[in-house]
SEFIZA-3560 file (N, C-alpha, C; in Angstrom, 3 decimals):
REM SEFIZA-3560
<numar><xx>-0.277</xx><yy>-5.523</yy><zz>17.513</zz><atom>N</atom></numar>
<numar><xx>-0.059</xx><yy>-6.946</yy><zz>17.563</zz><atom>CA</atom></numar>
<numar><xx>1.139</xx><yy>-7.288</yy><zz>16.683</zz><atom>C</atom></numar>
<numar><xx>1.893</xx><yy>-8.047</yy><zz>17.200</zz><atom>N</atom></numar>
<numar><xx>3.443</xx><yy>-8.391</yy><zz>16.238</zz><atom>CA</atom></numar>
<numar><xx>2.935</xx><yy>-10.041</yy><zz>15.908</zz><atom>C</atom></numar>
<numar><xx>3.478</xx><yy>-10.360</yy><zz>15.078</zz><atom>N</atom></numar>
<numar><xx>3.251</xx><yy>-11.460</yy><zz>14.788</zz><atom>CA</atom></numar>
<numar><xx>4.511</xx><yy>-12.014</yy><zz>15.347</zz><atom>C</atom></numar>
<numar><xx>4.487</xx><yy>-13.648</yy><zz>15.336</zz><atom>N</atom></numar>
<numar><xx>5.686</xx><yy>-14.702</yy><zz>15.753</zz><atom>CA</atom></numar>
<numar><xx>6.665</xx><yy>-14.975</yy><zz>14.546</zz><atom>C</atom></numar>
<numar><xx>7.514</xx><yy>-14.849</yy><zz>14.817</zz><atom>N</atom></numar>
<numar><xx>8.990</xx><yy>-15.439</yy><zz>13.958</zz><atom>CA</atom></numar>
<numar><xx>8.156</xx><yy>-16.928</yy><zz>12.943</zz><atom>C</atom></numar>
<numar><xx>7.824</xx><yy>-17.943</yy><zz>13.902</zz><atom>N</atom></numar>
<numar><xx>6.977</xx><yy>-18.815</yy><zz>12.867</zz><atom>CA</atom></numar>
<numar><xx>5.993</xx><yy>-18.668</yy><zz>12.146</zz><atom>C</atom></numar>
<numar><xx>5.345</xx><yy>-17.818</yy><zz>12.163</zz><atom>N</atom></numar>
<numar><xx>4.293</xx><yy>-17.232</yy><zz>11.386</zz><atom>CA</atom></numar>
<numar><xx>4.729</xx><yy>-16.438</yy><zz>10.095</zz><atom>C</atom></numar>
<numar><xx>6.369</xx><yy>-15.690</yy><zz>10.093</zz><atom>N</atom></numar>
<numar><xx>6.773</xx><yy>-15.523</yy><zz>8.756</zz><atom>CA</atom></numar>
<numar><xx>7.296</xx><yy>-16.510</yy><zz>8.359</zz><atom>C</atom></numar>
<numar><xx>7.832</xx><yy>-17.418</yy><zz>8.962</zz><atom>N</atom></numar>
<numar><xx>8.400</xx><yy>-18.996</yy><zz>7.606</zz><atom>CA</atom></numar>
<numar><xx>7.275</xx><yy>-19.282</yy><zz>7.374</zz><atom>C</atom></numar>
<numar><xx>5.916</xx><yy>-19.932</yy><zz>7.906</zz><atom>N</atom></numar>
<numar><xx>4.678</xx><yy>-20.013</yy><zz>6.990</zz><atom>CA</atom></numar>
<numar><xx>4.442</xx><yy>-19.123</yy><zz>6.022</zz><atom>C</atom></numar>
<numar><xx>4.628</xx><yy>-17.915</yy><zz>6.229</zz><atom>N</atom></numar>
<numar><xx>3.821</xx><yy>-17.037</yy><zz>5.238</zz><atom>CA</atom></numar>
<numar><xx>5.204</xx><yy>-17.225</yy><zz>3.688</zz><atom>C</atom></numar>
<numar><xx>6.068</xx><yy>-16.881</yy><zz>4.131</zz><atom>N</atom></numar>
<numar><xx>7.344</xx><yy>-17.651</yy><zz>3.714</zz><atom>CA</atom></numar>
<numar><xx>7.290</xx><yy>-18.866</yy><zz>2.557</zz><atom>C</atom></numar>
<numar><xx>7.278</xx><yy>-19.569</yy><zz>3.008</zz><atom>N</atom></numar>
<numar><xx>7.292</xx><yy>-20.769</yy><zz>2.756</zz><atom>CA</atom></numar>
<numar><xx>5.980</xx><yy>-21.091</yy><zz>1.360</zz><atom>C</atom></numar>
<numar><xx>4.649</xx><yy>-20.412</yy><zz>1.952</zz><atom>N</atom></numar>
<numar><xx>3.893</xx><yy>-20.582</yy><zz>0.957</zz><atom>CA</atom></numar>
<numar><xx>3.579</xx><yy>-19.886</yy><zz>-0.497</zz><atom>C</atom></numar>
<numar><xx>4.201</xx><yy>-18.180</yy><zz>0.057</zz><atom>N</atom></numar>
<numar><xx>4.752</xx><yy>-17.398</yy><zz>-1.029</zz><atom>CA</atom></numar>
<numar><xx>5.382</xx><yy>-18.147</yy><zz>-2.089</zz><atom>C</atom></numar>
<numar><xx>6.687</xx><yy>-19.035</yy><zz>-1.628</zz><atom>N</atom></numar>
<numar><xx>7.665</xx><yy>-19.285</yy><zz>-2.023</zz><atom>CA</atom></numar>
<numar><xx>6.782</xx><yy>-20.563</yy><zz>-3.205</zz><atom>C</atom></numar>
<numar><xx>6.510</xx><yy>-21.305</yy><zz>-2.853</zz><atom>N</atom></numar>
<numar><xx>5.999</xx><yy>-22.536</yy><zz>-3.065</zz><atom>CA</atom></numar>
<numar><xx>5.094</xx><yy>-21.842</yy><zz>-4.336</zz><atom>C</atom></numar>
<numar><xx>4.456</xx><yy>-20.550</yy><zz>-4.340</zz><atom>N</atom></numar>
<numar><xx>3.748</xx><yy>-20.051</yy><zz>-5.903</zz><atom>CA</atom></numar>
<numar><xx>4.494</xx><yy>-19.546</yy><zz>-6.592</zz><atom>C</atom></numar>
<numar><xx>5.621</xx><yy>-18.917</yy><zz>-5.991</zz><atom>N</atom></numar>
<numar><xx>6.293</xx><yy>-17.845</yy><zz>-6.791</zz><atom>CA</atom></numar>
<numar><xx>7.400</xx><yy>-18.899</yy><zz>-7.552</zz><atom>C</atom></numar>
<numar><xx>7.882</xx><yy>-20.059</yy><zz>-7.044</zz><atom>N</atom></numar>
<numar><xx>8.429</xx><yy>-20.838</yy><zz>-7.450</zz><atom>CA</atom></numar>
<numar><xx>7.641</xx><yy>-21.364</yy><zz>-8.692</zz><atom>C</atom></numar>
<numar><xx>6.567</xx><yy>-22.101</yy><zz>-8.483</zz><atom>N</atom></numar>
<numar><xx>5.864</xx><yy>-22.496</yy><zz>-9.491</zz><atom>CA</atom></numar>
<numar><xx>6.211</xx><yy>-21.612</yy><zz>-10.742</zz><atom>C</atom></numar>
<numar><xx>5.595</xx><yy>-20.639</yy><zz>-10.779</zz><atom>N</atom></numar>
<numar><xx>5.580</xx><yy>-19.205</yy><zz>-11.335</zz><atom>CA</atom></numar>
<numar><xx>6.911</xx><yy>-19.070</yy><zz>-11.656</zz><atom>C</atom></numar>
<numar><xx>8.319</xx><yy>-19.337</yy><zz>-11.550</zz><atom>N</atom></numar>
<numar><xx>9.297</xx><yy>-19.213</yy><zz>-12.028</zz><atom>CA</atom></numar>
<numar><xx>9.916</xx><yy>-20.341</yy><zz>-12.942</zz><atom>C</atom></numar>
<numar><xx>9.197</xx><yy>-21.159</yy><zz>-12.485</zz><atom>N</atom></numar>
<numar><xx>9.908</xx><yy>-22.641</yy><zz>-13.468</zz><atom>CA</atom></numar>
<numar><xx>8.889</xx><yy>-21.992</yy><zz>-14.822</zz><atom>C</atom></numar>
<numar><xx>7.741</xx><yy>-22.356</yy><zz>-14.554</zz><atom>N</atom></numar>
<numar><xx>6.622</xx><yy>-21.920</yy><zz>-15.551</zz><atom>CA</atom></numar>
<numar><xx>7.339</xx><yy>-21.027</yy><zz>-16.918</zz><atom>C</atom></numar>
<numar><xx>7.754</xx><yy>-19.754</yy><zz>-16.256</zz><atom>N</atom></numar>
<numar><xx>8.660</xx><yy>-18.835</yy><zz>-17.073</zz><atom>CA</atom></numar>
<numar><xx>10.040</xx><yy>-19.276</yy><zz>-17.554</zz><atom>C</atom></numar>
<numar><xx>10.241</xx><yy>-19.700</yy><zz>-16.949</zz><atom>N</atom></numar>
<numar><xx>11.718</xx><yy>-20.238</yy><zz>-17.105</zz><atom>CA</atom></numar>
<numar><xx>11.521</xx><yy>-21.173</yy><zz>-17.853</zz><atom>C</atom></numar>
<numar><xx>10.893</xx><yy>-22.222</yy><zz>-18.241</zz><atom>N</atom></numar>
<numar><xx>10.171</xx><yy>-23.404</yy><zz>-19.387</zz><atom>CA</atom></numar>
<numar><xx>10.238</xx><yy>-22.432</yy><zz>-20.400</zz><atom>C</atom></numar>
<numar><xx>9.170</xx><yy>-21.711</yy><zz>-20.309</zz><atom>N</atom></numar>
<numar><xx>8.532</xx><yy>-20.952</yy><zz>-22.096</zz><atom>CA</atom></numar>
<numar><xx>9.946</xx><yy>-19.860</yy><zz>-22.335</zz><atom>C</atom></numar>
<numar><xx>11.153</xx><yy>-19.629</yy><zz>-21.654</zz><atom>N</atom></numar>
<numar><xx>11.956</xx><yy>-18.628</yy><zz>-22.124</zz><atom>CA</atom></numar>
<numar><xx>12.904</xx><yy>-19.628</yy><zz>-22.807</zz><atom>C</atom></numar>
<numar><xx>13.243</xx><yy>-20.880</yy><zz>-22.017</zz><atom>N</atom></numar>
<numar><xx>14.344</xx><yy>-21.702</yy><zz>-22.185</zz><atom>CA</atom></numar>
<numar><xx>13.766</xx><yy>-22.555</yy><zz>-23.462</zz><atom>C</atom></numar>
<numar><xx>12.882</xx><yy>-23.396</yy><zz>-23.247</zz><atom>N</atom></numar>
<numar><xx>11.959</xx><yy>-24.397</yy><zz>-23.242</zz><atom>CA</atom></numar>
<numar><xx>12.617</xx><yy>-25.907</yy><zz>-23.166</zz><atom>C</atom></numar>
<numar><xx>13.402</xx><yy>-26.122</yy><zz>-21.954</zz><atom>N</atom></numar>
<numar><xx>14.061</xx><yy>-26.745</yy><zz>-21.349</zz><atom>CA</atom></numar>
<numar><xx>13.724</xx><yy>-26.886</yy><zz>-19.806</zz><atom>C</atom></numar>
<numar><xx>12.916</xx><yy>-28.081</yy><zz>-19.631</zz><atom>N</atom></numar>
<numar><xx>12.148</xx><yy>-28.454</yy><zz>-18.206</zz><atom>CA</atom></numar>
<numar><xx>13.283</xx><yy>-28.449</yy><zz>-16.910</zz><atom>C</atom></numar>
<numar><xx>14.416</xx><yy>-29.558</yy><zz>-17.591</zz><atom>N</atom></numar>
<numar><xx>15.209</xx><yy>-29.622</yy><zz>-16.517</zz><atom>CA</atom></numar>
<numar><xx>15.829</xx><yy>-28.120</yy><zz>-15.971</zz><atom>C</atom></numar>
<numar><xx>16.605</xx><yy>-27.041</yy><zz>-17.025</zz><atom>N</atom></numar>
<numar><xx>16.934</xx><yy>-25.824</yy><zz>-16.730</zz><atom>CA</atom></numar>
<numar><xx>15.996</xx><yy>-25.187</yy><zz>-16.347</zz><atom>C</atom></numar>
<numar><xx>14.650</xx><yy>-24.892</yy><zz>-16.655</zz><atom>N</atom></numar>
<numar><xx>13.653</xx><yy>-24.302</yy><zz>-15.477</zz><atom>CA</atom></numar>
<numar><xx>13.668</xx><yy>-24.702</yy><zz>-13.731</zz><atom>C</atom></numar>
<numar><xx>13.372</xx><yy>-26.651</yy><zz>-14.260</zz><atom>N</atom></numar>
<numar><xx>13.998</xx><yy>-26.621</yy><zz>-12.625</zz><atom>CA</atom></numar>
<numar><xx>14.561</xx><yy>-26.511</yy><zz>-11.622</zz><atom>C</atom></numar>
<numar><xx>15.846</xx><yy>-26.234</yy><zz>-12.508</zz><atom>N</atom></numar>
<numar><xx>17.022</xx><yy>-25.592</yy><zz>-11.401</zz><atom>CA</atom></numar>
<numar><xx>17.231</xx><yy>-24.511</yy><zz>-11.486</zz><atom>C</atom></numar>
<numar><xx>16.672</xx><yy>-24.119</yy><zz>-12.272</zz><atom>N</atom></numar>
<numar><xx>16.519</xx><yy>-22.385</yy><zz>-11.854</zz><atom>CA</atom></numar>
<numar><xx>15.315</xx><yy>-22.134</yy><zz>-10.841</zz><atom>C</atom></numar>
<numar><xx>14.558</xx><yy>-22.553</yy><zz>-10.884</zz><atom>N</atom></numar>
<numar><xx>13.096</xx><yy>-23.232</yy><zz>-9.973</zz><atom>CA</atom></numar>
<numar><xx>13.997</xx><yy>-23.455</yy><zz>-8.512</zz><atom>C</atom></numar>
<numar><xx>14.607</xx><yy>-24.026</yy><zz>-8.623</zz><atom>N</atom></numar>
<numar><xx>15.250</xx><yy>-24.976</yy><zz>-7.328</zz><atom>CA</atom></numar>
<numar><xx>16.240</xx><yy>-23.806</yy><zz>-6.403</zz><atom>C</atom></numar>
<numar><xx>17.265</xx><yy>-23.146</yy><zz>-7.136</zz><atom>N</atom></numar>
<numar><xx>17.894</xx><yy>-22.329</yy><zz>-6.685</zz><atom>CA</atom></numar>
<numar><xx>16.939</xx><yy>-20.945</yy><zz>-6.264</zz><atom>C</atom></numar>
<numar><xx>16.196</xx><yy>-20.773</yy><zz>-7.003</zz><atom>N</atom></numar>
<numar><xx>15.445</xx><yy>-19.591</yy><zz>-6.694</zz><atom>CA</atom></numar>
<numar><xx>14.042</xx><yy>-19.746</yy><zz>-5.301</zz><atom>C</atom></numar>
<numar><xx>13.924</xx><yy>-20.812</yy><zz>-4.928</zz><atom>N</atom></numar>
<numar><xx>13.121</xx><yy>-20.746</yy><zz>-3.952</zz><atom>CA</atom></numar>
<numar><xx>13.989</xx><yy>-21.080</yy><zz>-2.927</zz><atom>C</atom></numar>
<numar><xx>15.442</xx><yy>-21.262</yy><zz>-2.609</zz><atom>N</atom></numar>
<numar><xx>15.805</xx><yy>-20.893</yy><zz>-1.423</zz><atom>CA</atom></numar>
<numar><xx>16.224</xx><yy>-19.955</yy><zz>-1.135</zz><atom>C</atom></numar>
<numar><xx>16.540</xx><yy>-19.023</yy><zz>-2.383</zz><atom>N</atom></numar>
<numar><xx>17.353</xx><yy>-17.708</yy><zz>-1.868</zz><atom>CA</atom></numar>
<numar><xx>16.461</xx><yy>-16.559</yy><zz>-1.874</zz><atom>C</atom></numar>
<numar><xx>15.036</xx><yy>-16.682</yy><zz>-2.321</zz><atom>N</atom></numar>
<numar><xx>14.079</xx><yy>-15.632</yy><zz>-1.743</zz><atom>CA</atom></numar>
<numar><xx>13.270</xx><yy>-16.301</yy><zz>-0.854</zz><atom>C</atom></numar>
<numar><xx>13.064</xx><yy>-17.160</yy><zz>-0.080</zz><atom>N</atom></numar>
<numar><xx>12.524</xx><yy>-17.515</yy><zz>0.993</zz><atom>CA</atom></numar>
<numar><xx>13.414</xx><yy>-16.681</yy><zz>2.134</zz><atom>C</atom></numar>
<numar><xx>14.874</xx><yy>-17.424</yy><zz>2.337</zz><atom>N</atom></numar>
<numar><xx>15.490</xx><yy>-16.040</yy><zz>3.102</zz><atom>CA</atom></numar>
<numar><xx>15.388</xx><yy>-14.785</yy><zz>3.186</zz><atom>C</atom></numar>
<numar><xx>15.583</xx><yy>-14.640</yy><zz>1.312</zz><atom>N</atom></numar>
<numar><xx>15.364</xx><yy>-12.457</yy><zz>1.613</zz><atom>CA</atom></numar>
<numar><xx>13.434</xx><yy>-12.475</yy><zz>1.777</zz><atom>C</atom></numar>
<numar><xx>13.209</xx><yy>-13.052</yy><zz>2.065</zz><atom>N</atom></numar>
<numar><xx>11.391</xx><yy>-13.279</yy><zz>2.089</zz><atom>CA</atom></numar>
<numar><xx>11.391</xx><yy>-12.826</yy><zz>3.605</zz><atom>C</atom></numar>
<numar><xx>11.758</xx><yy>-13.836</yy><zz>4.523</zz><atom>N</atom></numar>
<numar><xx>12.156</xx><yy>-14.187</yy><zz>5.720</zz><atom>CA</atom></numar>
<numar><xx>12.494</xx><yy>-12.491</yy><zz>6.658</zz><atom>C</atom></numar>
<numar><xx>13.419</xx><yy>-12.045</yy><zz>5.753</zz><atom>N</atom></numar>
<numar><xx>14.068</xx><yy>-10.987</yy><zz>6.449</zz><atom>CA</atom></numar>
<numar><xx>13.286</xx><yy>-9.723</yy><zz>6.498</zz><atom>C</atom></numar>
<numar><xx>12.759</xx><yy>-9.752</yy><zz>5.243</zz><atom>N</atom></numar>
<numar><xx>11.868</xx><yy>-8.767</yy><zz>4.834</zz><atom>CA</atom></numar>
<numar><xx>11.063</xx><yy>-8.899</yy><zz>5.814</zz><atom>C</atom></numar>
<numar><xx>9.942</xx><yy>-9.445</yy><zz>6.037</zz><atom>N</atom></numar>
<numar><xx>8.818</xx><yy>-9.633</yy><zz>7.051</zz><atom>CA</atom></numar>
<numar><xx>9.185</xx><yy>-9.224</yy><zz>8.090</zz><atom>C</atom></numar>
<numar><xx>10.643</xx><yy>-10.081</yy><zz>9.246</zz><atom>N</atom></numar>
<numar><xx>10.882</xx><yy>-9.428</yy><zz>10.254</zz><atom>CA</atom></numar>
<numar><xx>11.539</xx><yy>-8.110</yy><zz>10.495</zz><atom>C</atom></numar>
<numar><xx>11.729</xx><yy>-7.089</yy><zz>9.515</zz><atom>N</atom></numar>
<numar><xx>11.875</xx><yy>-5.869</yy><zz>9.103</zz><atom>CA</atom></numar>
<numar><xx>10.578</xx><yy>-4.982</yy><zz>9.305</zz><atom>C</atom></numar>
<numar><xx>9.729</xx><yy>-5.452</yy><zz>8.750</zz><atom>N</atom></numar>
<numar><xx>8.445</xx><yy>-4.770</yy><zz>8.324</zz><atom>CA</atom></numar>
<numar><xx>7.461</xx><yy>-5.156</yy><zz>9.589</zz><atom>C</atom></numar>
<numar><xx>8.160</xx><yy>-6.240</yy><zz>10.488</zz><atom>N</atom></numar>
<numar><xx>7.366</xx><yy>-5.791</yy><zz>11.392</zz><atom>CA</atom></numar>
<numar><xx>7.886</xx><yy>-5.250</yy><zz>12.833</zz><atom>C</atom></numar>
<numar><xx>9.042</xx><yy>-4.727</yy><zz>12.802</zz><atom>N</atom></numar>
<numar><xx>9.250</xx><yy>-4.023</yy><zz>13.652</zz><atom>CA</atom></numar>
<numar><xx>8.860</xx><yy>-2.472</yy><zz>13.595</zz><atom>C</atom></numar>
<numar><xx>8.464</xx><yy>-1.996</yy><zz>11.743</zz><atom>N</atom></numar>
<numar><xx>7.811</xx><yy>-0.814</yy><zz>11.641</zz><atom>CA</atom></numar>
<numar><xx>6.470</xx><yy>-0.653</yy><zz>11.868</zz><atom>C</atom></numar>
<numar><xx>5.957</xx><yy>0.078</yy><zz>12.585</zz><atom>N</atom></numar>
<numar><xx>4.605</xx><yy>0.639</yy><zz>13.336</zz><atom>CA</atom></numar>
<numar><xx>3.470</xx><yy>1.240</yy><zz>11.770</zz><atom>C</atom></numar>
<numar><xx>4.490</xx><yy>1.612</yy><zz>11.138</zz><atom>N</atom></numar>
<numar><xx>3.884</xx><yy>2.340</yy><zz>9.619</zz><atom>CA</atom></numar>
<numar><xx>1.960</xx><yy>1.394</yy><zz>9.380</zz><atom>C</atom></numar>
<numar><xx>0.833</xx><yy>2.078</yy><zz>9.100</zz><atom>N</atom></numar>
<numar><xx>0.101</xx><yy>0.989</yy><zz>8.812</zz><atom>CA</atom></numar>
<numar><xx>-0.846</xx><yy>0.701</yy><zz>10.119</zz><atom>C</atom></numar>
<numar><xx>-0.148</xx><yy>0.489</yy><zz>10.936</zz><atom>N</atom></numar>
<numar><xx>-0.742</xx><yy>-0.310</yy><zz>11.829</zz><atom>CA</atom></numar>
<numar><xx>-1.832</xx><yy>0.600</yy><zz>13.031</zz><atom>C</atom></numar>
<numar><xx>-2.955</xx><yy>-0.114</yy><zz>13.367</zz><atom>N</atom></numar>
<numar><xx>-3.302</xx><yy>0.416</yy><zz>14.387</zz><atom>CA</atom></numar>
<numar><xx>-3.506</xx><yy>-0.414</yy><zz>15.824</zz><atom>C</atom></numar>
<numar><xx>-3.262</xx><yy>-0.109</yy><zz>16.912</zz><atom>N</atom></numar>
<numar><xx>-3.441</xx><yy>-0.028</yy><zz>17.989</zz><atom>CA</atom></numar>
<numar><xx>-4.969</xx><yy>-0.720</yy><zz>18.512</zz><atom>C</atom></numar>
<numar><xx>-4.513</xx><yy>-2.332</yy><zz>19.005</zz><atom>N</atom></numar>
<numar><xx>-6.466</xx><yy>-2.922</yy><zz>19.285</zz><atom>CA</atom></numar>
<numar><xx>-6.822</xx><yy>-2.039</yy><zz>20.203</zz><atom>C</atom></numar>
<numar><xx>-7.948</xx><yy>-1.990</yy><zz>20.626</zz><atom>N</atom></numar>
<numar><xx>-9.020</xx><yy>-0.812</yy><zz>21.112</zz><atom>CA</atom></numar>
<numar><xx>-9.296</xx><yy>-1.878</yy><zz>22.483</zz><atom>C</atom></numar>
<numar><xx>-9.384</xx><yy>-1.487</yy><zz>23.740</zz><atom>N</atom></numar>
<numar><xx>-9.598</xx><yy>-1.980</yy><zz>24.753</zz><atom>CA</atom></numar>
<numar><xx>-11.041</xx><yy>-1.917</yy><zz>24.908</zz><atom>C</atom></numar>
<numar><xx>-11.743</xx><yy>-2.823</yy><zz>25.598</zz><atom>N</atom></numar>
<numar><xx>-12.806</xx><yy>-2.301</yy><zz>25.775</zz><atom>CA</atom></numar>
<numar><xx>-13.146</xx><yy>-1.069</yy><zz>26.722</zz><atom>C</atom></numar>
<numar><xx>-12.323</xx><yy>-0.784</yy><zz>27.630</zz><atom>N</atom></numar>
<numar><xx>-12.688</xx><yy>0.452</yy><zz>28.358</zz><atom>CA</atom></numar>
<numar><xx>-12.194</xx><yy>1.936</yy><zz>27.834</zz><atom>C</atom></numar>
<numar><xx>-11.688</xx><yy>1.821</yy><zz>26.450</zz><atom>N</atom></numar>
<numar><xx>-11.551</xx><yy>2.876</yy><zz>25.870</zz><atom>CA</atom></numar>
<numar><xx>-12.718</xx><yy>3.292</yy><zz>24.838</zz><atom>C</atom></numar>
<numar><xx>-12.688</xx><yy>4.583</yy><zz>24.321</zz><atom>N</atom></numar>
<numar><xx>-14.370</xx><yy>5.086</yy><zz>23.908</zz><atom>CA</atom></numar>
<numar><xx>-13.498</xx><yy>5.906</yy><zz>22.290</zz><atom>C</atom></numar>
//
């Protein structure tokens, strides 16, 4: 089963949306400067949503992992 092109911007998208969190967060307690977390926050969730993006449709053109659904007329 391959998944749909829209189904990695969701998966995408919501990654992004924690890992972002998760980077301002760090970026606060290193800096401890809200606004410079945020734009480090800001820049960093569009440019790994893309390499996010690419990755997925990479990984699923590899078979690695995967098995084969079972028909019912197979034993």
């Amino acid at each position: 089963m391959r998944e749909k092109p829209y189904r990695s911007i969701a998966k995408a998208l919501s990654w992004r949306v924690t890992g972002t969190l998760d980077t301002v967060v760090v970026s606060y307690f290193v800096t401890g400067k809200i606004r410079l977390a945020l734009s480090i926050g800001f820049v960093e969730l569009f440019t790994k949503i893309a390499l996010y993006y690419v990755h997925e449709r990479v990984w699923n053109r590899i078979a690695f992992g995967r098995a084969r659904p079972r028909r019912d007329y197979e034993i």
